[in-house]
C-alpha positions in Angstrom: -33.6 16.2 63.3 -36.1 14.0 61.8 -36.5 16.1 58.4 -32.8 15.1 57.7 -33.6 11.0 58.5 -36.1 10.9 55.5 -33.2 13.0 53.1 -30.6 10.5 54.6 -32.6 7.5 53.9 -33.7 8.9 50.3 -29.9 9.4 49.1 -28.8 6.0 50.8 -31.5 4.3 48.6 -30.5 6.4 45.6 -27.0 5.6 45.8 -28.1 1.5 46.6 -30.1 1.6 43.6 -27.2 3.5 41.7 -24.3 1.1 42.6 -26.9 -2.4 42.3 -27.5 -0.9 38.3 -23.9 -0.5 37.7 -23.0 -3.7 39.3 -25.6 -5.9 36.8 -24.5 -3.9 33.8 -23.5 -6.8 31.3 -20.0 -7.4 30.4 -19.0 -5.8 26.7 -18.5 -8.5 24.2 -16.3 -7.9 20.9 -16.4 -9.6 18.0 -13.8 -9.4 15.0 -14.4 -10.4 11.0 -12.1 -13.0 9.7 -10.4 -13.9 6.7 -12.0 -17.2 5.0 -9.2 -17.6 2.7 -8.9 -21.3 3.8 -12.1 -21.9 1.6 -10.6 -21.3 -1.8 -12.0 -17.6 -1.6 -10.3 -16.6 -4.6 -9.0 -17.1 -7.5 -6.6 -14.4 -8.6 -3.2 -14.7 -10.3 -2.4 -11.1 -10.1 -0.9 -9.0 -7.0 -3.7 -6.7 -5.2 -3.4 -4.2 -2.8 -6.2 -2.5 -1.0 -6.5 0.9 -0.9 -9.3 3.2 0.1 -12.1 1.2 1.8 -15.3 3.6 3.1 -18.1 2.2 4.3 -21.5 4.1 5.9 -21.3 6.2 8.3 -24.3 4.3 10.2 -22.6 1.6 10.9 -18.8 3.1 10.8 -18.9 3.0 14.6 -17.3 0.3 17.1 -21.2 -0.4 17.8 -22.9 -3.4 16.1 -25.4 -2.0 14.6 -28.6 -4.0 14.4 -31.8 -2.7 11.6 -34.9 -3.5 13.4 -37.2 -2.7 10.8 -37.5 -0.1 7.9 -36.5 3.1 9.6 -35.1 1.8 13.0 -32.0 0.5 13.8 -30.7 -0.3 17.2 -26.6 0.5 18.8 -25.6 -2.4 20.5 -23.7 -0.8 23.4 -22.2 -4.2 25.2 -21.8 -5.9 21.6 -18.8 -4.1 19.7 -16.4 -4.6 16.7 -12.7 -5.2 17.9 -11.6 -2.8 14.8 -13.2 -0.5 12.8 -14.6 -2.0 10.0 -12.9 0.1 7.2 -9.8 -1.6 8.9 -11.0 -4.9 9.7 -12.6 -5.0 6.0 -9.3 -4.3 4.6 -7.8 -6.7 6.2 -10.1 -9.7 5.0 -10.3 -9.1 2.0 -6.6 -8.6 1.6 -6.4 -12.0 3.5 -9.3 -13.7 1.3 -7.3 -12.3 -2.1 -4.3 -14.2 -0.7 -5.1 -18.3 -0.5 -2.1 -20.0 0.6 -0.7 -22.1 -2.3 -2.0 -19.5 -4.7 0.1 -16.8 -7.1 -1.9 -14.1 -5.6 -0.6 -11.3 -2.9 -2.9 -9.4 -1.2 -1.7 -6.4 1.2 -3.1 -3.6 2.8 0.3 -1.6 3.2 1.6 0.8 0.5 4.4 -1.5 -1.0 4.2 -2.3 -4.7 1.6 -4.0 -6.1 0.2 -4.6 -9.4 -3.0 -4.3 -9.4 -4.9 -1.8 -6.4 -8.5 -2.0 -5.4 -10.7 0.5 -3.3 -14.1 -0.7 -1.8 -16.9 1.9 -1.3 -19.3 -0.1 1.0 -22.8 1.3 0.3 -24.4 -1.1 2.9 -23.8 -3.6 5.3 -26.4 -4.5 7.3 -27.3 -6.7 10.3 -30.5 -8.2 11.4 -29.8 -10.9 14.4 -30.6 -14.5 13.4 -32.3 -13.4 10.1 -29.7 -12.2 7.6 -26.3 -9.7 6.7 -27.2 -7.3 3.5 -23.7 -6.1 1.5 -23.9 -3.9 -1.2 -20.2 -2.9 -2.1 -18.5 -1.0 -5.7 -14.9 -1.7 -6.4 -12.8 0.1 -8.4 -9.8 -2.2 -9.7 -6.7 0.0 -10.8 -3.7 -1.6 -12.4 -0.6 -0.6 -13.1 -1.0 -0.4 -16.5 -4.1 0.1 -18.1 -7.5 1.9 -17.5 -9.7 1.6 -14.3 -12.4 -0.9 -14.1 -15.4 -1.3 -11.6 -17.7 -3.7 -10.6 -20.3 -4.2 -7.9 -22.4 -6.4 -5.6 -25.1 -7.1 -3.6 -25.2 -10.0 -1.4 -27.7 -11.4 0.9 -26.2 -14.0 3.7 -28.5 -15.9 5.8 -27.3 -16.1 9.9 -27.1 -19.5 10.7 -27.9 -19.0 14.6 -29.0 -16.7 16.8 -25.9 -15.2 18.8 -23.8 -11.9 18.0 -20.6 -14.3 17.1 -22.9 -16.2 14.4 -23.7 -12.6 13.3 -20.1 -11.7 12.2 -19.3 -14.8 11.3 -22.0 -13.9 8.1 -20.5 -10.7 8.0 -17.2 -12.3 7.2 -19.1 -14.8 4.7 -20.3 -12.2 3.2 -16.6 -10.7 2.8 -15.8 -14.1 1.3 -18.2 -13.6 -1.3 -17.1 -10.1 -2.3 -13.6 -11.3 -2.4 -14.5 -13.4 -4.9 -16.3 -11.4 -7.0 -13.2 -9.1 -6.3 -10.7 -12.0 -7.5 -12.5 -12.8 -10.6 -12.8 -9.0 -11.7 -9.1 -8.5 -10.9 -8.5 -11.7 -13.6 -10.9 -11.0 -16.3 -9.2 -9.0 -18.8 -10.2 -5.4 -19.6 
């Protein structure tokens, strides 16, 4: 009998152990990108619709994805995206391309439109408290006419050191390529 009290005592401690990890696990936290549109973000006269969006498969994940140094990055298991970002970039940007007050329509559906743009995200980036990296090529197709592209690369400081500060530069950096969207969209071909 006393070769089972040392097993006994050896799974009860496991199973303490087991069930004291799981109950200090942290919370998840999600975070979402938002529109800045209430900033003047763009300037377009034309209707847009957003079409394709892709973005990199590192970071197309509900994970926040933090680059920890050249060829490291970390998955932020407790700190996620509420949407995928293919969808919640869609959605911005539409919302940045649409400033209340302005001429300009920006939708993510299918109905008509004259003017469609796809994104092709070749980078977005995240370093905590330090800086978001975007790097984005847009292909504008109007109704009429032939198909233009542009591109960017944008570099926006974090201005704290929390995971909400973090996508709240994510989104100013959407800002920014909504602009350069909105002025691409206006300049004639």
């Amino acid at each position: 009998m006393t070769s089972r009290l040392p097993r006994t005592l050896a799974a009860l401690l496991a199973a303490s152990l087991l069930l004291a990890a799981c109950a200090s696990t942290p919370a998840t936290q999600f975070y979402t990108l938002e529109a800045l549109s209430a900033s003047g973000t763009s300037t377009s006269t034309s209707a847009v619709r957003i079409g394709h969006v892709t973005v990199p498969e590192l970071v197309d994940r509900p994970q926040m994805v933090l680059r920890s140094g050249s060829n490291q990055v970390n998955l932020l298991e407790q700190r996620r995206w509420a949407e995928s970002l293919r969808s919640a970039i869609a959605r911005v940007v539409a919302a940045n391309l649409a400033v209340p007050g302005s001429t300009a329509t920006a939708t993510t559906t299918t109905t008509t439109a004259t003017t469609t743009v796809d994104i092709d995200v070749d980078r977005f980036d995240s370093q905590l408290g330090v800086a978001v990296d975007l790097s984005a090529t847009w292909h504008i197709r109007p109704a009429a006419g032939s198909v233009r592209s542009g591109s960017m690369r944008w570099h926006e400081p974090v201005s704290g050191n929390d995971y909400a500060d973090l996508a709240a530069a994510h989104s100013r950096a959407l800002a920014e390529l909504s602009r350069q969207i909105a002025a691409a969209v206006d300049t004639p071909p």
